[in-house]
N, C-alpha and C positions, 0 to 999 in steps of 0.2 A: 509606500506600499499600500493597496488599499484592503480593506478590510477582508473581503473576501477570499482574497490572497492569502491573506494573515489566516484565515480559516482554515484552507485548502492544506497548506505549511505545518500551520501546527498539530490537528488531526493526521496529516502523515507522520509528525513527530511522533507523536503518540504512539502510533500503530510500530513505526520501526524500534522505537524502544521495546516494546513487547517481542519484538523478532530477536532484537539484543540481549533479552532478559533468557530466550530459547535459546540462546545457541550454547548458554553454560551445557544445557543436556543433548545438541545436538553438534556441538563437534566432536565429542568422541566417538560420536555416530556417522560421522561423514568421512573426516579425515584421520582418524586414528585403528587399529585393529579393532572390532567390535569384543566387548569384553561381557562379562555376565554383569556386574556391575551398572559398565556403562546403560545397557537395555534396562539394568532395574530401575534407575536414576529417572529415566526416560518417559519412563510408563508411570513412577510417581508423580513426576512434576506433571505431565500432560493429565492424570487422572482427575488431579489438583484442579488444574482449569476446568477438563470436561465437565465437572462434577461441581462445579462453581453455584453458584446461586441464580437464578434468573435476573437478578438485578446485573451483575458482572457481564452474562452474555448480551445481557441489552445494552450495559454501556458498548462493550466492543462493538457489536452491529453496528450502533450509531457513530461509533467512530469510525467505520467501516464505508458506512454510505454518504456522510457529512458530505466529505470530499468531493467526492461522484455529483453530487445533487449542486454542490457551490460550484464545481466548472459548468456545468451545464446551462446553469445560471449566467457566470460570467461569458458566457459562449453566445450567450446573447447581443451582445456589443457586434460581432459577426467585422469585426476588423480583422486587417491581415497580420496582424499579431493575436488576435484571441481564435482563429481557425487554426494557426499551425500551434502558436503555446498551450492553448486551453483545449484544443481538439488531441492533440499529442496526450497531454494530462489525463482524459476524458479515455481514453482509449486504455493506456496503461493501470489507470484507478480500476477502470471495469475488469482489464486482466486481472489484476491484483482479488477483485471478488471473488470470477470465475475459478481463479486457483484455489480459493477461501471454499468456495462450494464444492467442487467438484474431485482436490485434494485433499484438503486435511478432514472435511467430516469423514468422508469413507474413512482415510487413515486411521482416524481414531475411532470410530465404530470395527473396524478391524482388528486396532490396537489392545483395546480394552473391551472386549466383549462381555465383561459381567459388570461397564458399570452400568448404573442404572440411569446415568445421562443418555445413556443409547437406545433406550425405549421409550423417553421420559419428552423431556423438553428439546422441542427444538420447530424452527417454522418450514423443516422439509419434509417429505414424505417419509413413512417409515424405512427400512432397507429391507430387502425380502428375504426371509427369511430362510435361514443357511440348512442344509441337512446335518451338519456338522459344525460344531466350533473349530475356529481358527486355529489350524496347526503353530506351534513353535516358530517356526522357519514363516509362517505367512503375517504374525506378529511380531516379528522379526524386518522382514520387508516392509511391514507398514510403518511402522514409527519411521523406520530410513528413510521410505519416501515421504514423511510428516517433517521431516528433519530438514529433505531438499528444496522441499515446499515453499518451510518457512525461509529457506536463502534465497531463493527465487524469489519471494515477496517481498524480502529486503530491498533486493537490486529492483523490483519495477515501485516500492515506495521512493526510495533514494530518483531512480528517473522522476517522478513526478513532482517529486523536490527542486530537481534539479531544471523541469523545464517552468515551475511557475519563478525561480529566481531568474533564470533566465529571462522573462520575458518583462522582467521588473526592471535588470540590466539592459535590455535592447530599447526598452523603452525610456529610459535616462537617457542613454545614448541617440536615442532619436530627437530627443529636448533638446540637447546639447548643441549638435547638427542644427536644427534649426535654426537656434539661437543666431549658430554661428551665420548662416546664409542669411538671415533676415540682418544681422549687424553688418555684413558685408553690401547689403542691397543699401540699407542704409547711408554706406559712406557713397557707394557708387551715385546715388541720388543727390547728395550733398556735394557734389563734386561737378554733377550737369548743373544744376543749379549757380553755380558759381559762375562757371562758363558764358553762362545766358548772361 
């Protein structure tokens, strides 16, 4: 497996463990009745992150883009295994952003509106500002859809997982193949040979 690989792998490990470590607060929020509880639970642990330190959000980021940036890299080889493996990966990593951006910061700028992570640090634009704070029912909706987000981000980490093993197994399998038709050319050759 070569290195790059081994990058791509284990930065998704990473990130899906973080989706794993959510979901203690977000299946009560998905698949069970919604409970007063469960939403507190919810809005603790996620404030917990928001509210994390600048070094934390920068690891995650970087864990975030590693990915992204090494298939694109490896996409460079431009063979027909690194267009459908590495372009598949490349596609799905970037969804996985896009739901990272466009998902979960609103959610939690929705979610938690007095912390002070939602005014503070962050490298997108401010959100424009509301005539009103977020009703119960609209903090309510957001952590749920923060909650569907992070399952969604699980199944397109696990795909990317699952196409760079893949393309680790096709490409044994291609060695293998080989082998086998060059040992077969082999004996055919040893065998004119004789003949003569």
């Amino acid at each position: 497996m070569s290195f790059a690989t081994n990058i791509v792998i284990g930065s998704c490990a990473f990130l899906l463990g973080m989706v794993f470590v959510c979901q203690v607060v977000d299946i009560p929020l998905l698949y069970m009745p919604v409970t007063d509880a469960a939403l507190e639970n919810a809005y603790r642990f996620y404030a917990m992150w928001f509210e994390s330190p600048g070094a934390v959000k920068a690891l995650f980021h970087v864990a975030l883009a590693v990915p992204l940036f090494t298939i694109l890299i490896k996409l460079q080889r431009w063979t027909e295994s690194a267009v459908f493996f590495d372009g598949s990966s490349a596609a799905l990593q970037l969804a996985t952003i896009i739901l990272y951006i466009t998902v979960h910061i609103s959610s939690l700028r929705t979610a938690l509106p007095d912390s002070a992570a939602a005014q503070t640090w962050s490298f997108l634009p401010a959100p424009p500002a509301r005539d009103a704070p977020p009703t119960a029912d609209e903090r309510v909706e957001a952590v749920r859809v923060l909650a569907a987000g992070n399952a969604l981000c699980g199944l397109l980490l696990l795909a990317v997982i699952g196409m760079q093993v893949g393309q680790e197994y096709a490409g044994r399998m291609e060695e293998k193949e080989q082998m086998r038709i060059d040992e077969a050319a082999k004996k055919v050759g040893g065998e004119s040979k004789k003949d003569i």
